[in-house]
TINUVO-840021 format. One record per residue: x, y, z of N, C-alpha, C in turn; chain. Coordinates in steps of 0.05 Angstrom, whole numbers, plus 5000, padded with zeros to 4 digits. Example, Ala and Ser with C-alpha at 12.3 -4.5 7.8 and 13.67 -1.06 7.14 Angstrom:
<pts>
(pt (5264,4886,5156),(5246,4910,5156),(5264,4934,5156),A)
(pt (5257,4955,5142),(5273,4979,5143),(5258,5001,5157),A)
</pts>
This chain:
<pts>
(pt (6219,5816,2439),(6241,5802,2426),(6242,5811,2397),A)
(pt (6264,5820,2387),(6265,5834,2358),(6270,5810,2335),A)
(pt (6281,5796,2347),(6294,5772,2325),(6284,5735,2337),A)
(pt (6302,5728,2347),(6301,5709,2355),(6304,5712,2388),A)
(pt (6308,5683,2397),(6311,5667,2430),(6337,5651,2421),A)
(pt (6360,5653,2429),(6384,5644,2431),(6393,5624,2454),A)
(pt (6398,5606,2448),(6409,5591,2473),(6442,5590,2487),A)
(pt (6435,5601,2510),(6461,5614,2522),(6495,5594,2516),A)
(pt (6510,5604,2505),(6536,5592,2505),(6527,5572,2478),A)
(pt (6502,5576,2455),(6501,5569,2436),(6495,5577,2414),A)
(pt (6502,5606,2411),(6488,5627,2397),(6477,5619,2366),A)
(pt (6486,5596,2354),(6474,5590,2321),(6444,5573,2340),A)
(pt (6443,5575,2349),(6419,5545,2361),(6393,5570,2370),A)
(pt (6369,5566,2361),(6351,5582,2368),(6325,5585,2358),A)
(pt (6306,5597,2367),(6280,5594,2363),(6281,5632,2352),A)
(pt (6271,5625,2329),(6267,5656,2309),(6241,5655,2303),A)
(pt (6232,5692,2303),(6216,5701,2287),(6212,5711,2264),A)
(pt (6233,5695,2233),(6248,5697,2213),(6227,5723,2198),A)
(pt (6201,5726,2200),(6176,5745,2183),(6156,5748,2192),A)
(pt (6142,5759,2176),(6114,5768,2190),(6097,5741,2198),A)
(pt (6087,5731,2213),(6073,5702,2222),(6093,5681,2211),A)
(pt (6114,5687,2224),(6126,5659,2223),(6149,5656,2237),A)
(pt (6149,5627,2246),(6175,5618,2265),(6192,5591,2257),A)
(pt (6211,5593,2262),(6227,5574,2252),(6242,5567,2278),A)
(pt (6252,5541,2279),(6278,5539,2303),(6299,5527,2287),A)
(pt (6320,5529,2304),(6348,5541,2280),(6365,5520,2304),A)
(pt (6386,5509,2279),(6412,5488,2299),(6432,5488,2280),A)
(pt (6452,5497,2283),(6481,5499,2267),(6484,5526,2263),A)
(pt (6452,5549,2263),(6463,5576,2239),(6441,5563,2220),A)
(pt (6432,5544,2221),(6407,5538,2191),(6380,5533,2207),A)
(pt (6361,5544,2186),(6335,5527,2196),(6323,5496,2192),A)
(pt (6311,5492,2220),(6309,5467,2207),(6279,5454,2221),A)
(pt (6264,5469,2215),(6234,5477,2227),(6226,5502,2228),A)
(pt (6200,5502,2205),(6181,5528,2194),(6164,5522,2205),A)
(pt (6145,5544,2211),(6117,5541,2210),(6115,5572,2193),A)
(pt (6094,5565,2171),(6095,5601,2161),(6070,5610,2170),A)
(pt (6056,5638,2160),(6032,5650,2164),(6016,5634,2154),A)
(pt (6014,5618,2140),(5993,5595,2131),(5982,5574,2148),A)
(pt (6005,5561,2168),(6002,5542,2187),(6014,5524,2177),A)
(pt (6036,5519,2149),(6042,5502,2137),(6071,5498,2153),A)
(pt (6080,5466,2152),(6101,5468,2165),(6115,5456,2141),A)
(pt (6149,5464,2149),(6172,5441,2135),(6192,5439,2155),A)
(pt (6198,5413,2154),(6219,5396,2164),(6242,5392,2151),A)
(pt (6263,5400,2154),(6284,5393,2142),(6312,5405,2140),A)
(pt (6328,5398,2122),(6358,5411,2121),(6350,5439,2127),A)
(pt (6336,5451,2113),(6335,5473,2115),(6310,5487,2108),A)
(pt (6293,5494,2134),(6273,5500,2121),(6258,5524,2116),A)
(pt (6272,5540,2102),(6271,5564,2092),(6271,5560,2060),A)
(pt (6294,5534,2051),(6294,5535,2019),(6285,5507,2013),A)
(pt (6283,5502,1990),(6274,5477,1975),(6239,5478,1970),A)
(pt (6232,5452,1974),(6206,5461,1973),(6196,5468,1993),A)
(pt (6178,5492,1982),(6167,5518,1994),(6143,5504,2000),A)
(pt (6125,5502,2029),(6106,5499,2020),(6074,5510,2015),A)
(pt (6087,5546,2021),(6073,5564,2022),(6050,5569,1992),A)
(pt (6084,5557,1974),(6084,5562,1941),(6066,5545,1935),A)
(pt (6062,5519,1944),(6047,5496,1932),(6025,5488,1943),A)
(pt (6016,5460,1949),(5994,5453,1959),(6005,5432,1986),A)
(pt (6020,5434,1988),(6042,5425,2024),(6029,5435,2041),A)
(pt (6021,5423,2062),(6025,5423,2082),(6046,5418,2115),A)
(pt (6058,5396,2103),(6073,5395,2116),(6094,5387,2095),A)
(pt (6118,5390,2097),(6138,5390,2080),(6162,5370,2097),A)
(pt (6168,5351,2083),(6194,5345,2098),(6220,5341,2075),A)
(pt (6239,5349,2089),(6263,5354,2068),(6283,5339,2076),A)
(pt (6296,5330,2063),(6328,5310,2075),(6358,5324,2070),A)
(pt (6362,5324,2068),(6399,5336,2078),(6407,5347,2045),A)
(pt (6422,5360,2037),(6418,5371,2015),(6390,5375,1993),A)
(pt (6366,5371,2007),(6345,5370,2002),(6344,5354,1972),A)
(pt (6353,5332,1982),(6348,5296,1960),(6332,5280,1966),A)
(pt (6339,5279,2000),(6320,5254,2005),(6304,5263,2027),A)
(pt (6274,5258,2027),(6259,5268,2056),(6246,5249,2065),A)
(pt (6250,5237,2093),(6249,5216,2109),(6230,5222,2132),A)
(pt (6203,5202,2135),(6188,5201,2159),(6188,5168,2164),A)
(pt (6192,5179,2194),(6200,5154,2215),(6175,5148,2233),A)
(pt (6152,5131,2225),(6137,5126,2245),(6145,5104,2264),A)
(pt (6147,5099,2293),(6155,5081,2311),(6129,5080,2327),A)
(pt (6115,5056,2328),(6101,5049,2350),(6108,5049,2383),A)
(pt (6098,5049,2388),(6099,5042,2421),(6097,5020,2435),A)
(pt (6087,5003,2420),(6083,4967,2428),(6088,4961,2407),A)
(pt (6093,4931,2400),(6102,4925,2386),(6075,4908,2368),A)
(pt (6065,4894,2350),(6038,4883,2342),(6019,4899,2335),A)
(pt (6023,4926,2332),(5998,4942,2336),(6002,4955,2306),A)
(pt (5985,4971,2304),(5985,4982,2272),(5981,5014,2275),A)
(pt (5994,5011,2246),(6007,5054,2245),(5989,5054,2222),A)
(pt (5973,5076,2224),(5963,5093,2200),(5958,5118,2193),A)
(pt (5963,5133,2173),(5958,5150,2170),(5939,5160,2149),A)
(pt (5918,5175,2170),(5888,5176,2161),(5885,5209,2138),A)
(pt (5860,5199,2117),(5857,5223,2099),(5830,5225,2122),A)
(pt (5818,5254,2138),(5795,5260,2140),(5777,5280,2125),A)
(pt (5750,5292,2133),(5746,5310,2128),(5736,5329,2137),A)
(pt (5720,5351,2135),(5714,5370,2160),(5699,5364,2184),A)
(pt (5688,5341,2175),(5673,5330,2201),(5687,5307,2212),A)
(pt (5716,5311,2210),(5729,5293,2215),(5728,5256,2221),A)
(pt (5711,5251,2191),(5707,5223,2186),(5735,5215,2171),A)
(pt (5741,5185,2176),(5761,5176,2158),(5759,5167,2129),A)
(pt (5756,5186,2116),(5750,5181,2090),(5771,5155,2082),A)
(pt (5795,5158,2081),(5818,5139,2070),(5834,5141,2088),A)
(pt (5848,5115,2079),(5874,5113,2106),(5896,5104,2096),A)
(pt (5921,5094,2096),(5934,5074,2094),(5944,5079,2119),A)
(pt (5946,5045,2125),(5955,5033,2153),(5977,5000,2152),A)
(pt (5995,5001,2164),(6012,4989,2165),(6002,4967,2197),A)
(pt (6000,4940,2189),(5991,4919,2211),(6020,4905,2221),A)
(pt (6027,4915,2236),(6059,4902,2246),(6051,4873,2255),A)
(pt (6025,4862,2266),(6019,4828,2276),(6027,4817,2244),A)
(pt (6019,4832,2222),(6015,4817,2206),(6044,4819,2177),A)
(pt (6058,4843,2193),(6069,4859,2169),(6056,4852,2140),A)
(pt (6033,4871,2144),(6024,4878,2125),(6013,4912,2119),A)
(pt (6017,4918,2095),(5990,4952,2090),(5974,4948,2077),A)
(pt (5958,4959,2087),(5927,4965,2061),(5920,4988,2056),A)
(pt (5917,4993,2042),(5898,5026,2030),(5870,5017,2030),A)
(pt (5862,5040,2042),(5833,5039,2040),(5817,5069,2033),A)
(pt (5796,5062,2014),(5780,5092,2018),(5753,5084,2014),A)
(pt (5745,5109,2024),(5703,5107,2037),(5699,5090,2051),A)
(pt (5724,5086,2066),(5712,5077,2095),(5725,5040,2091),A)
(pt (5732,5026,2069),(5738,5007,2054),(5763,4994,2059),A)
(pt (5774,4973,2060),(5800,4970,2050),(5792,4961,2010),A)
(pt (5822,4971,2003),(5812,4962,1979),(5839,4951,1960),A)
(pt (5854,4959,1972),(5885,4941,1966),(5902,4933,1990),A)
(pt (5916,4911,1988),(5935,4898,2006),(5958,4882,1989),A)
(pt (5981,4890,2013),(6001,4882,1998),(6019,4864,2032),A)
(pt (6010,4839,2019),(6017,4825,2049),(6048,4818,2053),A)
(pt (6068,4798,2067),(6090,4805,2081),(6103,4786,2061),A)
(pt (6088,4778,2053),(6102,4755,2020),(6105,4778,1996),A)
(pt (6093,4800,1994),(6100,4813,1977),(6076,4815,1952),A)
(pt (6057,4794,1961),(6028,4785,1945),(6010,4824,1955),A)
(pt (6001,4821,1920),(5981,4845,1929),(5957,4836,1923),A)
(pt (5937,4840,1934),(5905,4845,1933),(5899,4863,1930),A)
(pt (5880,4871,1904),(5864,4889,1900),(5837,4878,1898),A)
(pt (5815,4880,1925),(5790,4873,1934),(5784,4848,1948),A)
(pt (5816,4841,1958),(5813,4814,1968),(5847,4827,1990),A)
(pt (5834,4812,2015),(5857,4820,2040),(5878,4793,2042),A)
(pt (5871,4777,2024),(5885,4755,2034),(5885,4739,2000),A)
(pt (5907,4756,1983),(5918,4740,1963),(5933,4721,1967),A)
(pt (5945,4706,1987),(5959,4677,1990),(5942,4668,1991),A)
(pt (5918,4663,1996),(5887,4642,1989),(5895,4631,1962),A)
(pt (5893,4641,1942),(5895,4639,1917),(5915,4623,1910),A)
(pt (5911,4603,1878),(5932,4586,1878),(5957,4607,1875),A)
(pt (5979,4588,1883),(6008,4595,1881),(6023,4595,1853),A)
(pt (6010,4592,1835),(6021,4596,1814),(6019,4622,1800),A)
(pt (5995,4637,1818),(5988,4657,1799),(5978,4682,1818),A)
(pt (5980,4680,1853),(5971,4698,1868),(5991,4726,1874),A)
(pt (6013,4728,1860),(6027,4751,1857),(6004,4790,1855),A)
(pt (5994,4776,1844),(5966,4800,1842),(5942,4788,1839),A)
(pt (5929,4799,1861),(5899,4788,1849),(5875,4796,1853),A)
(pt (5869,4797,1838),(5838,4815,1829),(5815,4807,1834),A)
(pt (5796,4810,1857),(5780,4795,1875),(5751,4817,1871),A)
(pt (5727,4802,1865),(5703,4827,1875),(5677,4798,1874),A)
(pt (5669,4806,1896),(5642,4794,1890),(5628,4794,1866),A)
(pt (5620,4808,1849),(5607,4818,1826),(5628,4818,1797),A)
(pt (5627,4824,1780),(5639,4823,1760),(5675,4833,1767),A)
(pt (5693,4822,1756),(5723,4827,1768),(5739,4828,1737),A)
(pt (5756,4846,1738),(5763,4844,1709),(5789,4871,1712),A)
(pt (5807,4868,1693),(5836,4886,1687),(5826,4895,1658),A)
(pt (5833,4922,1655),(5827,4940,1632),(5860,4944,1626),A)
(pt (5870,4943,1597),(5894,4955,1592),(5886,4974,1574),A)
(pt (5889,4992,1574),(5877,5011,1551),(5896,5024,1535),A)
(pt (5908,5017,1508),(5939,5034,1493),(5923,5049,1472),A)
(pt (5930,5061,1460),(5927,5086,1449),(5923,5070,1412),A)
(pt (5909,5089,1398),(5905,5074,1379),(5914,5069,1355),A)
(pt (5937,5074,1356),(5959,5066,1335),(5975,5052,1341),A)
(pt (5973,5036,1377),(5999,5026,1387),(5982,4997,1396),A)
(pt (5997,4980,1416),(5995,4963,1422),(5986,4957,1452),A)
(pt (5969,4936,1465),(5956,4930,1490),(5969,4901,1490),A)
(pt (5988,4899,1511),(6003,4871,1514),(6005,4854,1543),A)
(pt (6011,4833,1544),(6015,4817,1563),(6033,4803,1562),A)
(pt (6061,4809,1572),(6089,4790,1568),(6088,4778,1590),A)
(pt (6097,4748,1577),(6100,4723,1593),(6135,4721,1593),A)
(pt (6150,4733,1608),(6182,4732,1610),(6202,4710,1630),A)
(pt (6224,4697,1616),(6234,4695,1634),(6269,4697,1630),A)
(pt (6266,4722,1628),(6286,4748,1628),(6290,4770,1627),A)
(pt (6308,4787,1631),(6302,4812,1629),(6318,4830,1607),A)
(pt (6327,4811,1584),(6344,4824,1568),(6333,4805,1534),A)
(pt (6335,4813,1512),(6330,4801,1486),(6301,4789,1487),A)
(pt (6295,4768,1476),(6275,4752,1472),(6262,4742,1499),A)
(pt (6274,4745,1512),(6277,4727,1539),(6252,4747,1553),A)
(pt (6250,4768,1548),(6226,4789,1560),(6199,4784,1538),A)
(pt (6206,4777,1529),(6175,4761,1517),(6177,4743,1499),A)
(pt (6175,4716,1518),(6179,4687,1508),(6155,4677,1498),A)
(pt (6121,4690,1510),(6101,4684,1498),(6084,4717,1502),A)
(pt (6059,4713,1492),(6047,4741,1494),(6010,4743,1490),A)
(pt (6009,4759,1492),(5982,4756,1486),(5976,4788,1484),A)
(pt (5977,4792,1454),(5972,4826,1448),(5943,4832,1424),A)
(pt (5942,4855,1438),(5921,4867,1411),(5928,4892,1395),A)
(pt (5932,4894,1377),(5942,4906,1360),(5917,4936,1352),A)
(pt (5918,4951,1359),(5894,4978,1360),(5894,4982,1339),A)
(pt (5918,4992,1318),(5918,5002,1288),(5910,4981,1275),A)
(pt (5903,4954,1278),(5901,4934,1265),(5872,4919,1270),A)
(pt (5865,4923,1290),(5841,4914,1313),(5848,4883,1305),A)
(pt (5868,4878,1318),(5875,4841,1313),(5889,4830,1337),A)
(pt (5882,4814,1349),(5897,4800,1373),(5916,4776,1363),A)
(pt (5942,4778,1374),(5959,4756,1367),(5971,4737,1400),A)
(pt (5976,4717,1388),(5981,4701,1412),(6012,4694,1408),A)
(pt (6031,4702,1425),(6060,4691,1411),(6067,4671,1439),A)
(pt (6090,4647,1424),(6100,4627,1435),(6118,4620,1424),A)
(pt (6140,4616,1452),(6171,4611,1442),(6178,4638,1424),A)
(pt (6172,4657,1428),(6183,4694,1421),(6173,4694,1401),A)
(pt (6160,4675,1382),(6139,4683,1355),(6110,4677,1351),A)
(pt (6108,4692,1335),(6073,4688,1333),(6057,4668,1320),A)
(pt (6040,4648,1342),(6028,4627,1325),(6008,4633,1321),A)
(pt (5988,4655,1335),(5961,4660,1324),(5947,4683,1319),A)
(pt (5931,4689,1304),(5928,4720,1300),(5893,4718,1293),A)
(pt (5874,4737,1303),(5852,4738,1298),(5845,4761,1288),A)
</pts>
């Protein structure tokens, strides 16, 4: 076969040998499935252009329709059961995963074997804890869980500012009605309330 496999009474529709180690299958006159000499595949509008993933560090490439948007559709087979998709490695252990729990609609990321974030069906995330609705309700939106020492680092640059806005708006004063900042060029922490500052150390 010099070129492609044509399907009879559909001549744009076909399975090609577009180069040297590589095949594509073709529907309209476009491609829309690569595999190149690498083993790398792309999926999409067209997969000859856009991202290449010969050029980069792709392996599998998926592309969306004017190559804007690229869409993967996992569907279970039963319904309660959970989808993941695993990082391994040559000895094909599961180093990391993220997995989606449909009993629970919930995902977690996990690595070294771990879960180590969750973001449950309320929208609550855990980082080192699977079950942030435990936590009171005033404050379990994120929460920071470890047996051993547990703590948030903000780290700003040292001419600028490290902050914590207390908002309840998203426009003027209203995005920081109280605060709790440290000032790097200054090495001074201030505490603001009602949009001004009552204390400064």
């Amino acid at each position: 076969i010099a070129d492609k496999i044509i399907h009879s009474g559909d001549t744009d529709t076909a399975i090609r040998f577009s180069g040297a180690d590589t095949i594509t299958a073709e529907t309209g006159g476009s491609s829309r499935f690569k595999i190149d000499s690498s083993g790398n595949v792309t999926i999409g509008n067209d997969g000859d252009s856009g991202s290449n993933p010969s050029a980069g560090y792709d392996e599998l490439c998926i592309e969306g329709g004017n190559e804007n948007i690229g869409m993967c559709f996992l569907s279970p087979a039963a319904n309660n059961v959970e989808q993941t998709i695993s990082f391994g490695d040559s000895n094909n252990n599961q180093s990391g995963k993220i997995q989606y729990e449909h009993a629970n609609d919930a995902m977690h990321f996990d690595t070294a074997g771990s879960e180590r974030l969750r973001i449950d069906s309320g929208g609550r995330m855990g980082l080192g804890t699977n079950s942030p609705s435990s936590y009171n309700n005033k404050a379990y939106n994120f929460v920071i869980a470890s047996s051993s020492h547990a703590g948030m680092t903000i780290a700003g640059g040292t001419t600028s500012d490290s902050s914590i806005y207390f908002a309840d708006g998203t426009s003027g004063a209203a995005q920081y009605a109280g605060w709790v900042q440290y000032e790097h060029d200054n090495n001074a922490l201030t505490f603001g309330v009602n949009t001004s500052e009552r204390l400064r150390i």
